[in-house]
Biopython code that builds the backbone (N, CA, C, O; Angstrom):
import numpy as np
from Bio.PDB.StructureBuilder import StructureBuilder

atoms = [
    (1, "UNK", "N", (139.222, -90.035, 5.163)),
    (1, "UNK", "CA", (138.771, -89.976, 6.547)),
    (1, "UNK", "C", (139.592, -90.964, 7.374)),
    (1, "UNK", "O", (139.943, -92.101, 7.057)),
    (2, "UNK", "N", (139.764, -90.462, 8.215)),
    (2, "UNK", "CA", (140.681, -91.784, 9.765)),
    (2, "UNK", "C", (140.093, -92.672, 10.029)),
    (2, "UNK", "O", (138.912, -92.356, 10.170)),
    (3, "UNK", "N", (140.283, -93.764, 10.201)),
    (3, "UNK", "CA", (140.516, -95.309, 10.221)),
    (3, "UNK", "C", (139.610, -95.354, 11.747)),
    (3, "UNK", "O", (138.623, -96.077, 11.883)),
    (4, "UNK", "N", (139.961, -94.759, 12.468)),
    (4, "UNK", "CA", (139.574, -94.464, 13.799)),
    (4, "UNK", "C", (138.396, -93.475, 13.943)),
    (4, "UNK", "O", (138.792, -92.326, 14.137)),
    (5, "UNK", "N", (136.967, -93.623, 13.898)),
    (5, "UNK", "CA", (136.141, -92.616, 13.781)),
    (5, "UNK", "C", (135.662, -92.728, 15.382)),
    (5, "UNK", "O", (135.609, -93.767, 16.040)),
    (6, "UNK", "N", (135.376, -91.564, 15.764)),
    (6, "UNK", "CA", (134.979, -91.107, 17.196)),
    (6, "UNK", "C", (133.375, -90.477, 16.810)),
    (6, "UNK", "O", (132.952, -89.399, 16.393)),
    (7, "UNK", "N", (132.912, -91.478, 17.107)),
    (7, "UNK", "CA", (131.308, -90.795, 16.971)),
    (7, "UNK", "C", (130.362, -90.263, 18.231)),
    (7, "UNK", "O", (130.325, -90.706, 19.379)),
    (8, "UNK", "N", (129.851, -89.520, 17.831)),
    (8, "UNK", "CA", (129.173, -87.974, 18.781)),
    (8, "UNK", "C", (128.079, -88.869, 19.753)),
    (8, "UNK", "O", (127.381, -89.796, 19.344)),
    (9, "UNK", "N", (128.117, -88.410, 20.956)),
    (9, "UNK", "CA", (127.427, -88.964, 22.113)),
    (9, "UNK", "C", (125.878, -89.111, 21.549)),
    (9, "UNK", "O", (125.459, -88.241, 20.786)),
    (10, "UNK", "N", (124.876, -90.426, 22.002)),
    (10, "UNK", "CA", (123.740, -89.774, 21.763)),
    (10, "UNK", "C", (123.015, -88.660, 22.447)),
    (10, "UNK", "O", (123.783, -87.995, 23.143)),
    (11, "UNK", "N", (121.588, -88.187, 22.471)),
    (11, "UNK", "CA", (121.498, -86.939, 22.597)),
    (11, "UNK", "C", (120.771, -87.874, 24.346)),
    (11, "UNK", "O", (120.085, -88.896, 24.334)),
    (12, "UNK", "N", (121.271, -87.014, 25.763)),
    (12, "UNK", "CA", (120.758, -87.435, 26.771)),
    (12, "UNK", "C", (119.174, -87.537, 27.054)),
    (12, "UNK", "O", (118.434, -86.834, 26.366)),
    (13, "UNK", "N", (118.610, -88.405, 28.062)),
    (13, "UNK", "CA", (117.504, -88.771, 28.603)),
    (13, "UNK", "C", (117.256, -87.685, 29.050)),
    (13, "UNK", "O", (118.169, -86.972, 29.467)),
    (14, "UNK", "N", (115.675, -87.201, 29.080)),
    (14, "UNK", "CA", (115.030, -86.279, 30.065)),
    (14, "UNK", "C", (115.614, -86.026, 30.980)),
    (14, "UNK", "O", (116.064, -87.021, 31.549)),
    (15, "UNK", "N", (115.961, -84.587, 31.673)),
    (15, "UNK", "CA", (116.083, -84.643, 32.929)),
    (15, "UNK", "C", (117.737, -85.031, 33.389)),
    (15, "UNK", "O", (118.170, -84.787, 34.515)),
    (16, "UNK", "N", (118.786, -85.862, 31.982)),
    (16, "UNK", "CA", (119.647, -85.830, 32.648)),
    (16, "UNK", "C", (120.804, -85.190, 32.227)),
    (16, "UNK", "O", (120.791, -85.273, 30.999)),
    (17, "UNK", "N", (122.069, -84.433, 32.687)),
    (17, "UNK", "CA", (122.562, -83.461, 33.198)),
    (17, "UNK", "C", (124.149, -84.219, 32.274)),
    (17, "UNK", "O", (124.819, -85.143, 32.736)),
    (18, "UNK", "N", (124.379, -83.614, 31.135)),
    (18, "UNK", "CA", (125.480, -83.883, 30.397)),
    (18, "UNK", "C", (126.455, -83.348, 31.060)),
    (18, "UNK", "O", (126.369, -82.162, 31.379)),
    (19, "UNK", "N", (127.904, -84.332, 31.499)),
    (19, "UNK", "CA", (129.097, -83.346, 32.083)),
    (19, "UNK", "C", (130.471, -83.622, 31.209)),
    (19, "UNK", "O", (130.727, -84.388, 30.280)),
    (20, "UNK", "N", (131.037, -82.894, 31.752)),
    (20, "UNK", "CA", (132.727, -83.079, 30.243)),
    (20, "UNK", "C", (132.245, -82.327, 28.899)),
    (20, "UNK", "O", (131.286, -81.703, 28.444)),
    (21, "UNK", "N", (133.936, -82.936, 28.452)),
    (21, "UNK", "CA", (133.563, -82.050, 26.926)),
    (21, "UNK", "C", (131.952, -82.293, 26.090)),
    (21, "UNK", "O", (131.469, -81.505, 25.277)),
    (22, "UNK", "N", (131.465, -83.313, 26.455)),
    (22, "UNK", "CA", (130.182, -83.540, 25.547)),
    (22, "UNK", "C", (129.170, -82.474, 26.063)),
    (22, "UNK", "O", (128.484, -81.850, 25.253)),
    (23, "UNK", "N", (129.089, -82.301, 27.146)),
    (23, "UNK", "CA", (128.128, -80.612, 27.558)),
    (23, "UNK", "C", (128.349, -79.396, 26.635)),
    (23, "UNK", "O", (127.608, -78.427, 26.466)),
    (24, "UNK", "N", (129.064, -79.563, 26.302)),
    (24, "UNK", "CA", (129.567, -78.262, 24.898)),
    (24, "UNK", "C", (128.516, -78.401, 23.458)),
    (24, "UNK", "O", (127.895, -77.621, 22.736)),
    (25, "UNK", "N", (128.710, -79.645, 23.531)),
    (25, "UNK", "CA", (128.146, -80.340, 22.194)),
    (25, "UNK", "C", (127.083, -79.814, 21.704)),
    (25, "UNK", "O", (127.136, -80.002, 20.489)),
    (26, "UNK", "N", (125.782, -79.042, 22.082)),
    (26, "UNK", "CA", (124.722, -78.704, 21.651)),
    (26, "UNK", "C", (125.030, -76.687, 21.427)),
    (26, "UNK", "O", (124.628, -75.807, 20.666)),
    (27, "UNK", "N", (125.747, -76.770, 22.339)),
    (27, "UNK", "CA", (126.171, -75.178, 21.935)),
    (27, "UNK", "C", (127.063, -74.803, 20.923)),
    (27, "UNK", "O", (126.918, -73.701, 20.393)),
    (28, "UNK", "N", (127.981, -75.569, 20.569)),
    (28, "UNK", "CA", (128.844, -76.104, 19.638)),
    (28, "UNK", "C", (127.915, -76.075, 17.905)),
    (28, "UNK", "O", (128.018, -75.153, 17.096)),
    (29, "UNK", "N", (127.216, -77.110, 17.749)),
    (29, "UNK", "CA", (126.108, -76.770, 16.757)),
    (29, "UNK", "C", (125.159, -75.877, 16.937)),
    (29, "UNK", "O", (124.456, -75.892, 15.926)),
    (30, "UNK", "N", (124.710, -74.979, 17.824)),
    (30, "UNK", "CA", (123.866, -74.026, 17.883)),
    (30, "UNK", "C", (124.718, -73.365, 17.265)),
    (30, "UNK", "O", (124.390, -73.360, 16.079)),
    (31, "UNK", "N", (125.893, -72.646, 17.471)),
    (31, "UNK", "CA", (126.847, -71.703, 17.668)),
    (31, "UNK", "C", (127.264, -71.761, 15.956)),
    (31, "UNK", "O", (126.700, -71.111, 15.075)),
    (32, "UNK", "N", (128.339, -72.670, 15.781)),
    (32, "UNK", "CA", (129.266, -72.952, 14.159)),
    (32, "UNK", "C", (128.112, -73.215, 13.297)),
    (32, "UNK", "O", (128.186, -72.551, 12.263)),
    (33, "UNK", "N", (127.037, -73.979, 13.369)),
    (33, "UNK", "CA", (125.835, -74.143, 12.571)),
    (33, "UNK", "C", (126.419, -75.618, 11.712)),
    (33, "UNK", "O", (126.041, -75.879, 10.570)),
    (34, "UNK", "N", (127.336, -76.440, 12.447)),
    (34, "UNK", "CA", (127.734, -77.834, 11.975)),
    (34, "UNK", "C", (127.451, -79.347, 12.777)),
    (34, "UNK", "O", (128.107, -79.621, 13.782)),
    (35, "UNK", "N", (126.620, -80.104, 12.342)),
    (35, "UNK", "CA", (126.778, -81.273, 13.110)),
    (35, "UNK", "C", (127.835, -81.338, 14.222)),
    (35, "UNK", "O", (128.913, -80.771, 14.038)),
    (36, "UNK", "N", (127.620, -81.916, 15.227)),
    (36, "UNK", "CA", (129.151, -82.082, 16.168)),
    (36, "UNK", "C", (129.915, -83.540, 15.465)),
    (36, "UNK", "O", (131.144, -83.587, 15.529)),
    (37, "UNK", "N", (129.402, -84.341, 15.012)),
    (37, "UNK", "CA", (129.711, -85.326, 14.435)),
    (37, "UNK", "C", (130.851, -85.199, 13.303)),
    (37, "UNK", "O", (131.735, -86.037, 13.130)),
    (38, "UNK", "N", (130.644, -83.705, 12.368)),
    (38, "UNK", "CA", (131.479, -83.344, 11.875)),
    (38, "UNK", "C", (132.700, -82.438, 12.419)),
    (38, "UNK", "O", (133.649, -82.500, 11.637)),
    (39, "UNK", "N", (132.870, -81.864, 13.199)),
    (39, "UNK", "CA", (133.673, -81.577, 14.152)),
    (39, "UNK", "C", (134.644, -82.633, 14.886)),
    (39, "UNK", "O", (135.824, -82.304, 15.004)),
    (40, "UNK", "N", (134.290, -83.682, 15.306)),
    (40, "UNK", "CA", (134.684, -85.097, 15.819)),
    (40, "UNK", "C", (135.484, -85.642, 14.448)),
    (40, "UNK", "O", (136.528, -86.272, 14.613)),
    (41, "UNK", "N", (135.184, -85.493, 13.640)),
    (41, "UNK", "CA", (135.287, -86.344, 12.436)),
    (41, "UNK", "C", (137.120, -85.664, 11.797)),
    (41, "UNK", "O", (138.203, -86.216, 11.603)),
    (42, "UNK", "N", (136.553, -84.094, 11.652)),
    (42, "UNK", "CA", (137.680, -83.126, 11.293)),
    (42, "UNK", "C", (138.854, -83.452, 12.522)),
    (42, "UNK", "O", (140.015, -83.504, 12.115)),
    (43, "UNK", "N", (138.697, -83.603, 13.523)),
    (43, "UNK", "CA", (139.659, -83.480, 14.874)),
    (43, "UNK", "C", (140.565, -84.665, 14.610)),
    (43, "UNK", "O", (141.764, -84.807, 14.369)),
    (44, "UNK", "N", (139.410, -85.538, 14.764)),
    (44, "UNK", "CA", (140.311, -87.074, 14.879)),
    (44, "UNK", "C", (141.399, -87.493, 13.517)),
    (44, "UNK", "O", (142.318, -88.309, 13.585)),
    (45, "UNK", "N", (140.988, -86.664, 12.266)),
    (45, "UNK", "CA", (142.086, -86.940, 11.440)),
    (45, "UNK", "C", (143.020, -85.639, 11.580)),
    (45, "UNK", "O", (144.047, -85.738, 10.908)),
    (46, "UNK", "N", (142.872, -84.266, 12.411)),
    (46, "UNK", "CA", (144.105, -84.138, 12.449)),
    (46, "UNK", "C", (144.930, -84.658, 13.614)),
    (46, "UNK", "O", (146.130, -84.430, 13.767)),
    (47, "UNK", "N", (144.343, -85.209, 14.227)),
    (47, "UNK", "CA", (145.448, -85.688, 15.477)),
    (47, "UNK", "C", (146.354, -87.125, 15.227)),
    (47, "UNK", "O", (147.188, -87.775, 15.857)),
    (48, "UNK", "N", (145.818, -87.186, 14.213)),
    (48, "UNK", "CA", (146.819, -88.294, 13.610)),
    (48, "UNK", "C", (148.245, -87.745, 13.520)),
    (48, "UNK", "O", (149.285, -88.404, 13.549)),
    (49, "UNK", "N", (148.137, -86.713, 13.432)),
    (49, "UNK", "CA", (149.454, -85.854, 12.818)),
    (49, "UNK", "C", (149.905, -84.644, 13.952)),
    (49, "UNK", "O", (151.092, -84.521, 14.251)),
    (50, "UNK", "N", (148.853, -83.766, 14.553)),
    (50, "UNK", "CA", (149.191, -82.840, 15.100)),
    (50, "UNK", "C", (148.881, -83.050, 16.750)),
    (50, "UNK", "O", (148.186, -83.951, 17.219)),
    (51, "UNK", "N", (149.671, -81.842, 17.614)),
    (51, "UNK", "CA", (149.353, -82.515, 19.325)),
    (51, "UNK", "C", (148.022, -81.505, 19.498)),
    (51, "UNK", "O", (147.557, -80.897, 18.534)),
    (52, "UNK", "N", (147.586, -81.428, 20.574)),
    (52, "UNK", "CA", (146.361, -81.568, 21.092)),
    (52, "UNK", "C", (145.750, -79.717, 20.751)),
    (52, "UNK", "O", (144.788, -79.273, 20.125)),
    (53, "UNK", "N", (146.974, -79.009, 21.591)),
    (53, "UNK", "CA", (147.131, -77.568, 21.231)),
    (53, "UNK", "C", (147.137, -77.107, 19.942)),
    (53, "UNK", "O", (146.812, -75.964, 19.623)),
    (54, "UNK", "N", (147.503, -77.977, 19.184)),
    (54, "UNK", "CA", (147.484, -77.143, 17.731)),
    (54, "UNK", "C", (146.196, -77.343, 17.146)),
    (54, "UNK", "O", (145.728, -76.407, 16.498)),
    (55, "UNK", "N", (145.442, -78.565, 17.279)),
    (55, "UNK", "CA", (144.293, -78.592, 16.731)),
    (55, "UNK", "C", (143.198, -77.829, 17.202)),
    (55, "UNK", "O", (142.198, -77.533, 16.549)),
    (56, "UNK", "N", (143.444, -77.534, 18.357)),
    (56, "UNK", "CA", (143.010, -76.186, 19.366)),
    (56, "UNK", "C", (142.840, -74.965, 18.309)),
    (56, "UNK", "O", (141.951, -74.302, 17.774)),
    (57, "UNK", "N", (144.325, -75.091, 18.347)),
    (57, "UNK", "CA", (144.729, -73.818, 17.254)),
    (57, "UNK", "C", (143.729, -73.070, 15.941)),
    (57, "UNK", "O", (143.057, -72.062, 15.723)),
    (58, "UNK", "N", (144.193, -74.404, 15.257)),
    (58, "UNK", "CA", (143.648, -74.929, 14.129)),
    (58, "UNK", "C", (141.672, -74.337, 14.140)),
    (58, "UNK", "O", (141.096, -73.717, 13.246)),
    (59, "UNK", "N", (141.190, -74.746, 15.251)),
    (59, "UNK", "CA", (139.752, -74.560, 15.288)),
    (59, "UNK", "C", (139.305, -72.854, 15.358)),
    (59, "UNK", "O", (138.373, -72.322, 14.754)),
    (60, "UNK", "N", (140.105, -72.331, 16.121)),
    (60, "UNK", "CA", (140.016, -71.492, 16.220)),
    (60, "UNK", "C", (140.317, -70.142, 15.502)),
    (60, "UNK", "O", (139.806, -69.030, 15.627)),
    (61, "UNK", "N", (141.430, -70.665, 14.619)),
    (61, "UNK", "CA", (141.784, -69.797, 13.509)),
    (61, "UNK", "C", (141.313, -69.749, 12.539)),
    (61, "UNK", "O", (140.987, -68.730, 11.930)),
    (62, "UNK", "N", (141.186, -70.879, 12.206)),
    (62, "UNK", "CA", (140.465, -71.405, 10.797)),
    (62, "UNK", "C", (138.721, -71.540, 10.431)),
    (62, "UNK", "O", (138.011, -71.285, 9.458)),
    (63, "UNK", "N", (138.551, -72.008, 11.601)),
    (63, "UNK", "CA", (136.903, -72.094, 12.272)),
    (63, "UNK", "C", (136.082, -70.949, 13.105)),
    (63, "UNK", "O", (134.866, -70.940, 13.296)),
    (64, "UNK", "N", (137.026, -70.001, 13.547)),
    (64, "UNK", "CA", (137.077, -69.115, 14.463)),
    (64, "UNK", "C", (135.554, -69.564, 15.908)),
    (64, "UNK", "O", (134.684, -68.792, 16.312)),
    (65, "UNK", "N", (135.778, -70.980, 16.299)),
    (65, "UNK", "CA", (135.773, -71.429, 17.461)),
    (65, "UNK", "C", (136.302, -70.674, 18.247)),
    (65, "UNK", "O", (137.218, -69.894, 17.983)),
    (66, "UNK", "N", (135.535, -70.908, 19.760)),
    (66, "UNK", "CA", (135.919, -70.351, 20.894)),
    (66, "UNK", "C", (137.133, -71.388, 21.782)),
    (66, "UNK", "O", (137.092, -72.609, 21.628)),
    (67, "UNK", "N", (137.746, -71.007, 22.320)),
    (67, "UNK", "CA", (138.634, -71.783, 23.193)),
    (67, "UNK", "C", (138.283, -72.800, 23.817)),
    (67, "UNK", "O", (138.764, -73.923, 23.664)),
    (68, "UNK", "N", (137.291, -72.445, 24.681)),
    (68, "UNK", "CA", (136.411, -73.391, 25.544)),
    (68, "UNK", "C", (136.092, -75.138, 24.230)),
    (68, "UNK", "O", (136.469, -76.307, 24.308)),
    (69, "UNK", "N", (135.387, -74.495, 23.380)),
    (69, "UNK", "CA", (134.503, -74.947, 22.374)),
    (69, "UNK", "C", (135.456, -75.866, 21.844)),
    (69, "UNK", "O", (135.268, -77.075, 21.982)),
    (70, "UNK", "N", (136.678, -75.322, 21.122)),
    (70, "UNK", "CA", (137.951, -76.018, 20.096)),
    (70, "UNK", "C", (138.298, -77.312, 21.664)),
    (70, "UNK", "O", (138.092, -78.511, 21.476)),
    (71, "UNK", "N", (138.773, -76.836, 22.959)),
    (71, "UNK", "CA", (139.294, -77.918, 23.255)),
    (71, "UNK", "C", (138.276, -78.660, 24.250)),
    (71, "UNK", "O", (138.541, -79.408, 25.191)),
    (72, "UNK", "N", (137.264, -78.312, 23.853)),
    (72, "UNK", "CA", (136.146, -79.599, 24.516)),
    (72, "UNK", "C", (136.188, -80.494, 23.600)),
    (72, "UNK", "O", (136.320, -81.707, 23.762)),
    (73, "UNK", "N", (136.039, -79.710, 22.277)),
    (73, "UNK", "CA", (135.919, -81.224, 21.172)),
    (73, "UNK", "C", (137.221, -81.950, 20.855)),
    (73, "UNK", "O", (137.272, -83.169, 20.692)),
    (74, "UNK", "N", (138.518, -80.942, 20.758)),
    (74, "UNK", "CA", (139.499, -82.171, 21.445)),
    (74, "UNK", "C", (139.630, -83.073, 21.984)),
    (74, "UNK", "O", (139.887, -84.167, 21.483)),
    (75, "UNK", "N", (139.490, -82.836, 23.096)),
    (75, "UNK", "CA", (139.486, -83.269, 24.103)),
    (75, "UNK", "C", (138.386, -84.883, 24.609)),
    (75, "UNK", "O", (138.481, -85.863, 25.347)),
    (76, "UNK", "N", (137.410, -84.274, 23.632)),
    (76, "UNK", "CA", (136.127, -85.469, 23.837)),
    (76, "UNK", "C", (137.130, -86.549, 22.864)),
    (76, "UNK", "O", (137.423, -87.602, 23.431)),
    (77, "UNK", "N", (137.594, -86.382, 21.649)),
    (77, "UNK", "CA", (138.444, -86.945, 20.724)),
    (77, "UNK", "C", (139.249, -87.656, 21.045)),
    (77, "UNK", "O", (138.878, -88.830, 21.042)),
    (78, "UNK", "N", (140.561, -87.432, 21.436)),
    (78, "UNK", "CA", (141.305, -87.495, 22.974)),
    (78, "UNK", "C", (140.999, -88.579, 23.065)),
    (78, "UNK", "O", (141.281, -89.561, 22.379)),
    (79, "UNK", "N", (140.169, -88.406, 24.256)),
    (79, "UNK", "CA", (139.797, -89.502, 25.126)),
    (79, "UNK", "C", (139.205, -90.746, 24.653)),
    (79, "UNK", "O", (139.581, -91.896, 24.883)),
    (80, "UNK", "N", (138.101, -90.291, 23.871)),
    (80, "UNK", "CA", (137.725, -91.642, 22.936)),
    (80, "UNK", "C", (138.922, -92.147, 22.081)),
    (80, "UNK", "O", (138.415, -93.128, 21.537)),
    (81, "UNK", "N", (139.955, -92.085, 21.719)),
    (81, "UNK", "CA", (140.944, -92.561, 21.111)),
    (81, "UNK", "C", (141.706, -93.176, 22.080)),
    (81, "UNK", "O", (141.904, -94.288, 21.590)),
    (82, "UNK", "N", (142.324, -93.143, 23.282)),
    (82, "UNK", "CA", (142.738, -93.238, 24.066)),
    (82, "UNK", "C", (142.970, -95.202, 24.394)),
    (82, "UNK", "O", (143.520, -95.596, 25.422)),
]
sb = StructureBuilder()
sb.init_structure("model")
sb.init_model(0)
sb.init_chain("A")
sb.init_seg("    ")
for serial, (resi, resn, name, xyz) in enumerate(atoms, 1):
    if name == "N":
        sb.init_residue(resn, " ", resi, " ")
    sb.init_atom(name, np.array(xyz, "f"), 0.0, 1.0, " ", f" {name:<3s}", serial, name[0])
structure = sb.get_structure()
């Protein structure tokens, strides 16, 4: 596992209104039927190695993720690394 772990937002307060890639996050595990935590986990060690689009790729081929879905969790990755 990467040296660098990006761990999954907690889950929001009543009432308040998740925006960015983390708004994905609950549809994401409804949807693949996987923790998002593990998703975060898979991303951040391939971006050690690969650019942003391929792990895109990667989700979607392999995971058969939706577009939207593959580069929100990028993307949340991304940024927390940043």
């Amino acid at each position: 596992m990467t040296a660098h772990r990006v761990t999954a937002p907690e889950p929001p307060a009543a009432g308040t209104k998740v925006q960015g890639p983390a708004s994905y996050f609950p549809s994401i595990e409804r949807t693949y039927g996987r923790p998002v935590q593990e998703w975060l986990d898979v991303v951040a060690e391939r971006l050690d190695t690969e650019p942003h689009m391929q792990v895109v790729s990667w989700l979607k081929a392999e995971h058969g993720m939706g577009h939207g879905h593959a580069n929100a969790v990028v993307a949340y990755v991304k940024r927390a690394l940043a």
